[in-house]
C-alpha positions as CSV (number, residue, x, y, z in Angstrom):
1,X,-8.0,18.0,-40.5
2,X,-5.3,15.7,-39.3
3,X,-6.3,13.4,-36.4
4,X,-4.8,12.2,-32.9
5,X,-4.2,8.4,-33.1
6,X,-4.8,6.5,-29.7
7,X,-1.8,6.2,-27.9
8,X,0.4,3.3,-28.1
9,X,0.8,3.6,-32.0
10,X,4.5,4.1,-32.3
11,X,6.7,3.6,-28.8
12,X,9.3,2.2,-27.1
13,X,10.3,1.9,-23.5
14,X,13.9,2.3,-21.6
15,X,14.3,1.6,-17.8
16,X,11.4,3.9,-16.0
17,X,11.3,6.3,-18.9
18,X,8.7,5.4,-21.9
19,X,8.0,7.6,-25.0
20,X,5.0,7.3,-27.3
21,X,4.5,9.6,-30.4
22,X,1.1,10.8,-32.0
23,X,1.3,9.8,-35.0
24,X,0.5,12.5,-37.9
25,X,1.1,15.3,-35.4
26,X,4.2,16.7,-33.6
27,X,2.9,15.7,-29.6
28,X,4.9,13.6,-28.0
29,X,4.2,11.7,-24.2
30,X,7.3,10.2,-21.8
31,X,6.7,9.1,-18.8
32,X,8.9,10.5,-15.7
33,X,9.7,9.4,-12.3
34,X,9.2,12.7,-10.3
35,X,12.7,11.7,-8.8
36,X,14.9,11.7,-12.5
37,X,12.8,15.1,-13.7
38,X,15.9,17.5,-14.8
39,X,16.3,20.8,-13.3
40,X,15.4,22.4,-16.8
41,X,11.7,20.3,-16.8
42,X,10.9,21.4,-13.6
43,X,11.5,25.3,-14.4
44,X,9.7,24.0,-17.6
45,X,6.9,22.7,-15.1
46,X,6.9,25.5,-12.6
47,X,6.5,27.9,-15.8
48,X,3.1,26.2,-17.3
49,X,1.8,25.9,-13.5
50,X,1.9,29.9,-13.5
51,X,0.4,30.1,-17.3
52,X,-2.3,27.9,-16.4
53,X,-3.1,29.9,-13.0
54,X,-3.2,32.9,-14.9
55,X,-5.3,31.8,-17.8
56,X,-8.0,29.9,-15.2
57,X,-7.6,32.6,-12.1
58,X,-7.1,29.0,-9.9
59,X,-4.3,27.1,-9.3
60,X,-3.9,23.8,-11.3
61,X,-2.7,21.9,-8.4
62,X,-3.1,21.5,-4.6
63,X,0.0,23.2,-2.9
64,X,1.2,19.5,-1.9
65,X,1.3,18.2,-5.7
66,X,2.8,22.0,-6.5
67,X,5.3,21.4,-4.5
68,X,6.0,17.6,-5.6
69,X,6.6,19.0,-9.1
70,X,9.0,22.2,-8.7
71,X,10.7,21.0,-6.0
72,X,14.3,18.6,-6.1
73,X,13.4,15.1,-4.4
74,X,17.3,14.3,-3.4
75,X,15.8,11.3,-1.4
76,X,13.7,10.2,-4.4
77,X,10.1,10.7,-4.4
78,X,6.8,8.0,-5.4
79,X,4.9,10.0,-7.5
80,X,5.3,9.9,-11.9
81,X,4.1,12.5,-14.5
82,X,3.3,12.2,-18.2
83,X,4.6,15.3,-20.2
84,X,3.5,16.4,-23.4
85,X,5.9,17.5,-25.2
86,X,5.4,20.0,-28.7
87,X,8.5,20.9,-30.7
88,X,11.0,21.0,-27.2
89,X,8.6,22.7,-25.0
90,X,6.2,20.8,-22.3
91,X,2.6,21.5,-23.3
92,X,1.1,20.0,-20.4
93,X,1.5,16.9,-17.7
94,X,-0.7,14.6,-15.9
95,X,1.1,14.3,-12.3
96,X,0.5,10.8,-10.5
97,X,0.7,11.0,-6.8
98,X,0.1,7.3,-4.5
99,X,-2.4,8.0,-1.8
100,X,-1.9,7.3,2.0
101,X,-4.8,4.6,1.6
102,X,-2.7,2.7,-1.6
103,X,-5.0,4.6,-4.3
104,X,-3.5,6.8,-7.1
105,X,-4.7,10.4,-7.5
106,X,-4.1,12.2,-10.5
107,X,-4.0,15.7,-11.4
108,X,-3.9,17.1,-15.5
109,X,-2.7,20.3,-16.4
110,X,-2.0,21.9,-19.7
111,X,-0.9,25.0,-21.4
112,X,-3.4,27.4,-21.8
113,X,-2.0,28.0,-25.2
114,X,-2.0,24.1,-26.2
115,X,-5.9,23.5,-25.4
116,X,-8.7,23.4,-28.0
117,X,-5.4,23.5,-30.5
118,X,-6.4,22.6,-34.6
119,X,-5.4,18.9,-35.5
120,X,-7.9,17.4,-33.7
121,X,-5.8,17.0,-30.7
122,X,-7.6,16.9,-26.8
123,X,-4.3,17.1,-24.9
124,X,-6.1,17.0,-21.7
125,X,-7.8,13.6,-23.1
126,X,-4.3,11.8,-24.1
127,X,-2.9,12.7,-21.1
128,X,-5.3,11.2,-19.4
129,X,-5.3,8.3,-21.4
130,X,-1.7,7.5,-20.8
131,X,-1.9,8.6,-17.1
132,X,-4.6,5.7,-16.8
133,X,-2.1,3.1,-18.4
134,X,0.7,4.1,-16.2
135,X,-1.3,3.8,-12.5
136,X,-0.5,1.3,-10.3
137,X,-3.1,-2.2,-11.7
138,X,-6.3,-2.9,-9.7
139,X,-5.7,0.4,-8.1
140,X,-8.7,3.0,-7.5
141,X,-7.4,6.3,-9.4
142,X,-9.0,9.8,-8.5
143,X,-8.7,12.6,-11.1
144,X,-9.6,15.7,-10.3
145,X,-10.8,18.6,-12.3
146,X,-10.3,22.5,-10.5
147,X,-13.8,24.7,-11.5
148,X,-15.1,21.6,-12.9
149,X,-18.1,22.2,-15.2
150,X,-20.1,19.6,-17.9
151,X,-16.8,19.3,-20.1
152,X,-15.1,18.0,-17.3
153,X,-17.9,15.1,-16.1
154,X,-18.1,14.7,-19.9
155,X,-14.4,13.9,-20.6
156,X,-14.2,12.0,-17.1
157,X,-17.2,9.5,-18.4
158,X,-15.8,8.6,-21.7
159,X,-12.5,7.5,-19.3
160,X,-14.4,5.2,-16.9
161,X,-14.6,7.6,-14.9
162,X,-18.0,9.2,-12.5
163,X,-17.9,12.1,-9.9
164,X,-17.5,11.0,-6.1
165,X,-16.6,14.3,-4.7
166,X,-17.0,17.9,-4.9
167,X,-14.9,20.6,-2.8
168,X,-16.4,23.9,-2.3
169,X,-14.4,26.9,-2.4
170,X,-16.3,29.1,-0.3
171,X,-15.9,33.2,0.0
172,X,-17.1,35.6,2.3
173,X,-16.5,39.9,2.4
174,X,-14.6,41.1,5.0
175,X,-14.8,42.6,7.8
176,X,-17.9,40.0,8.7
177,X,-20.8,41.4,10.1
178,X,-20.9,42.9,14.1
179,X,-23.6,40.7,14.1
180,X,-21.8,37.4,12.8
181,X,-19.5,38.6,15.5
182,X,-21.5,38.8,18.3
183,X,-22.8,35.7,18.0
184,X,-19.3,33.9,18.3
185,X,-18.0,32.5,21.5
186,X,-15.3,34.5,22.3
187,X,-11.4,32.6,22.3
188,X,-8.0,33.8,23.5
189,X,-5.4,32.7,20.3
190,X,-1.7,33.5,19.6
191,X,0.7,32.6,17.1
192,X,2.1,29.7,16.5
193,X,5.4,29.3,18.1
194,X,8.5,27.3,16.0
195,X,10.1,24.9,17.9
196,X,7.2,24.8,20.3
197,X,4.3,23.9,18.9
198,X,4.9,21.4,16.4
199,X,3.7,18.7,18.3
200,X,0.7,19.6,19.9
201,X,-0.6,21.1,16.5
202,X,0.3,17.8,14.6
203,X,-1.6,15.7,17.4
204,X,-4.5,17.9,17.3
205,X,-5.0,18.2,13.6
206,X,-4.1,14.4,12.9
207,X,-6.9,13.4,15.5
208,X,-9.2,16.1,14.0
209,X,-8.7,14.7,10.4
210,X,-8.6,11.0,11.4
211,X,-8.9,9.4,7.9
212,X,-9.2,12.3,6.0
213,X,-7.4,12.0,2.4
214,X,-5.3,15.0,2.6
215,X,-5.3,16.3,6.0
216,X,-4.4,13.8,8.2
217,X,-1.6,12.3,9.0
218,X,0.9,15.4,9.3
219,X,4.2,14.9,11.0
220,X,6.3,17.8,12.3
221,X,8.5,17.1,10.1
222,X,6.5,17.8,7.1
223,X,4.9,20.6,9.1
224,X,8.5,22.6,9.3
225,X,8.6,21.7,5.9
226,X,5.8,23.6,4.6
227,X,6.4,26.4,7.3
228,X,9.7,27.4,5.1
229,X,7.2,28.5,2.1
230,X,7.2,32.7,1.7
231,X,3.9,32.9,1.8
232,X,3.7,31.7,5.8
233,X,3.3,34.6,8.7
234,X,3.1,33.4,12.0
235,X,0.6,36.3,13.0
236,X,-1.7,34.8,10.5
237,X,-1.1,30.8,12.3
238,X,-3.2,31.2,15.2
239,X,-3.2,28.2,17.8
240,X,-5.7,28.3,21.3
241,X,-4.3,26.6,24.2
242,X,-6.6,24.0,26.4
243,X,-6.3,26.1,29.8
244,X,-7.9,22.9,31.2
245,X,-4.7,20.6,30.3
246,X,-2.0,20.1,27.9
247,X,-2.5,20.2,24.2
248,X,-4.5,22.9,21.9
249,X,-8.1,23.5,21.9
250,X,-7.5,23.7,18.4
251,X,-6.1,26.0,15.3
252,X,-6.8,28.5,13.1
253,X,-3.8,29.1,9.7
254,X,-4.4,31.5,6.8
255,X,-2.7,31.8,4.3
256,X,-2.7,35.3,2.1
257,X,-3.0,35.0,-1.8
258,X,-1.5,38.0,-2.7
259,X,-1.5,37.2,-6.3
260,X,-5.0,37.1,-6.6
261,X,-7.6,39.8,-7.6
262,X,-9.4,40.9,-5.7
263,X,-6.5,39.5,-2.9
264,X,-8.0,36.4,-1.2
265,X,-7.0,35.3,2.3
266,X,-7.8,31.6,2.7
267,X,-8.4,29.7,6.2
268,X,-6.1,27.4,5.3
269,X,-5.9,24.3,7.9
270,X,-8.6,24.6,10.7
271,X,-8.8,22.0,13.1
272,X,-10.8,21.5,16.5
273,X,-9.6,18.7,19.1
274,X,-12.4,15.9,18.9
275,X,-12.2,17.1,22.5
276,X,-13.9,19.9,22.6
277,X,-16.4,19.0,19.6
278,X,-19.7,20.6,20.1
279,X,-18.8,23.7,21.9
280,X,-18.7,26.3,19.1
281,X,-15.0,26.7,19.0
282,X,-14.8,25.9,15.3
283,X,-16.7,28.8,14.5
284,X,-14.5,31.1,17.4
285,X,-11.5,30.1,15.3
286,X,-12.9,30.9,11.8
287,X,-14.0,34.4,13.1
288,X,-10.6,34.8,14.5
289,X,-8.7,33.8,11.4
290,X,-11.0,35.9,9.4
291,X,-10.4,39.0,12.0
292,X,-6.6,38.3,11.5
293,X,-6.6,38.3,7.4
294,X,-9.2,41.6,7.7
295,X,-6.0,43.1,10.0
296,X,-3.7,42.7,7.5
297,X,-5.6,44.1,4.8
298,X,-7.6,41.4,3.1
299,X,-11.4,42.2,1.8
300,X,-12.3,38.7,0.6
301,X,-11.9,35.6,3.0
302,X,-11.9,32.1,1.6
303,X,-11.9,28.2,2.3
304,X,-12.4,24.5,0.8
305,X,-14.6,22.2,2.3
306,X,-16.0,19.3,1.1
307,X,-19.8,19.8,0.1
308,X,-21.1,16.0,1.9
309,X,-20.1,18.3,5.3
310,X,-22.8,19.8,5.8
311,X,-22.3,21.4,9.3
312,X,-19.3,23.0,7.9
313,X,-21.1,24.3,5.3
314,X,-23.6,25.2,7.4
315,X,-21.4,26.7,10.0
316,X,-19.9,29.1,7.4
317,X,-22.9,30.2,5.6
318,X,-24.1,31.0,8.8
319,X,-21.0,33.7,8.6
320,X,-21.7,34.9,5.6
321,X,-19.6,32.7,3.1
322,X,-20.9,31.7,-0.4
323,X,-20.0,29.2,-2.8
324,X,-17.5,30.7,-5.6
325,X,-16.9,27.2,-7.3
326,X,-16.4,23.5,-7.1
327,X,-13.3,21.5,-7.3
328,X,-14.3,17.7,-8.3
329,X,-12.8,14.7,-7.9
330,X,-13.8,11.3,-10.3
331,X,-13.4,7.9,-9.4
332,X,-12.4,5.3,-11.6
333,X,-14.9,2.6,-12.1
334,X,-12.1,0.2,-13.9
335,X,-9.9,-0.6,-11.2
């Protein structure tokens, strides 16, 4: 059985681009600014994205890193990927995205068809490995592994790497119960209005998500941005206004998975003015996001949180949600 040498065996470097070949096997790694990926790689890309999300019945990235990979970047864009290639097509890639607090995170995803392959060969591993020696020096560098389960926390350990955070995906049957119903605090809501509304949801989400690693910090600018995707309807992006002054008492926006089977209706973004903290309207506008998606058809509601948050967990146990599986990030204990 022919074995995967360590990286860095045979390889040469040009400008940003670098190449390395496994020797004794036909696998070989370059190293791309997301900005110079050609249109063909990132059909290539998009492709093994929907492979992979059909083989696991999850997507292999967050929407943002998604989004970093299929889309052009005509302004340039921070982030790098490794790419496997085997015999012309892209096996898998290990996408390197800078963090808003200077830390690298790092996402691995490889063709369903290319894991657990003969040869010896751990894809997932080399990519890793290379991924590693291309971050940023004395950086922190959080990989994360989507349904992660002991051969993930294995691999992560034998890379310097140990858990620091799990993200529950959460699901509950709809329609909820009367009685989860009854017990809710009743709140007015309406859609979210373009060219109105931008600003007061990006103020009320950025103060509600102060710090937090991927929520915070929208500007309306990237908000009309992900507003273009197909999958948005306004009915389903619900906003309450404060009737006691400007601004939002807070928000409520789904998002439908209509790809998914059974079809799964996520509360996508839910945010509460620190404000109003306290006074039950977080769970008002989860029952009225989850009314919305039950409206327009949807028997399974669904959401992310992270699993140290243990009112929200709480909170939506309390409504009936379970835990389907956990998404876990690793920490690198190297940097």
């Amino acid at each position: 059985m022919r074995r995967a040498r360590r990286l860095g065996v045979l390889g040469f470097a040009t400008g940003s681009r670098y190449r390395v070949t496994l020797a004794d096997v036909d696998v070989q790694m370059a190293v791309v600014d997301l900005g110079d990926l050609s249109d063909p790689d990132r059909a290539a890309l998009a492709s093994l994205l929907a492979r992979a999300d059909e083989a696991d019945a999850h997507p292999p990235l967050p929407e943002p890193q998604f989004l970093e990979l299929t889309r052009p970047h005509p302004g340039g864009a921070a982030g790098r990927t490794v790419l496997a290639r085997d015999e012309d097509a892209i096996a898998g890639c290990a996408l390197l995205s800078p963090a808003k607090d200077g830390s690298t995170v790092l996402h691995v995803v490889v063709d369903p068809r290319a894991r657990g392959r003969a040869g010896g060969i751990d894809v997932v591993a080399e990519l890793i490995g290379r991924a590693v020696a291309e971050a940023p020096p004395d950086s922190p560098i959080h990989l994360w592994a989507m349904r992660a389960g002991p051969e993930d926390d294995d691999r992560a350990r034998r890379h310097g790497f140990v858990p620091e955070r799990d993200l529950l995906q959460m699901r509950v049957p709809l329609p909820l119960a009367a009685d989860v119903e009854r017990a809710t605090r009743p709140l007015v809501t309406r859609p979210f209005v373009p060219g109105r509304d931008e600003d007061a949801w990006t103020d009320t989400n950025n103060r509600a998500f102060e710090g937090h690693p991927e929520q915070g910090g929208w500007t309306a600018e990237q908000l009309r941005e992900r507003m273009t995707a197909d999958w948005v309807e306004l009915d389903g992006f619900l906003v309450a206004d404060d009737p006691d002054g400007p601004g939002l008492i807070g928000s409520c926006w789904t998002k439908v998975h209509r790809d998914r089977s059974p079809v799964l209706g996520e509360i996508y973004v839910i945010a509460v003015d620190p404000r109003h903290h306290g006074q039950g309207w977080g769970r008002s506008l989860t029952v009225a996001g989850l009314e919305s998606l039950w409206r327009r058809g949807v028997a399974v509601g669904m959401l992310y949180t992270d699993a140290t948050n243990e009112a929200a967990v709480s909170l939506y146990r309390s409504l009936g949600f379970s835990v389907d599986h956990v998404d876990r990030s690793y920490r690198s204990t190297t940097a």
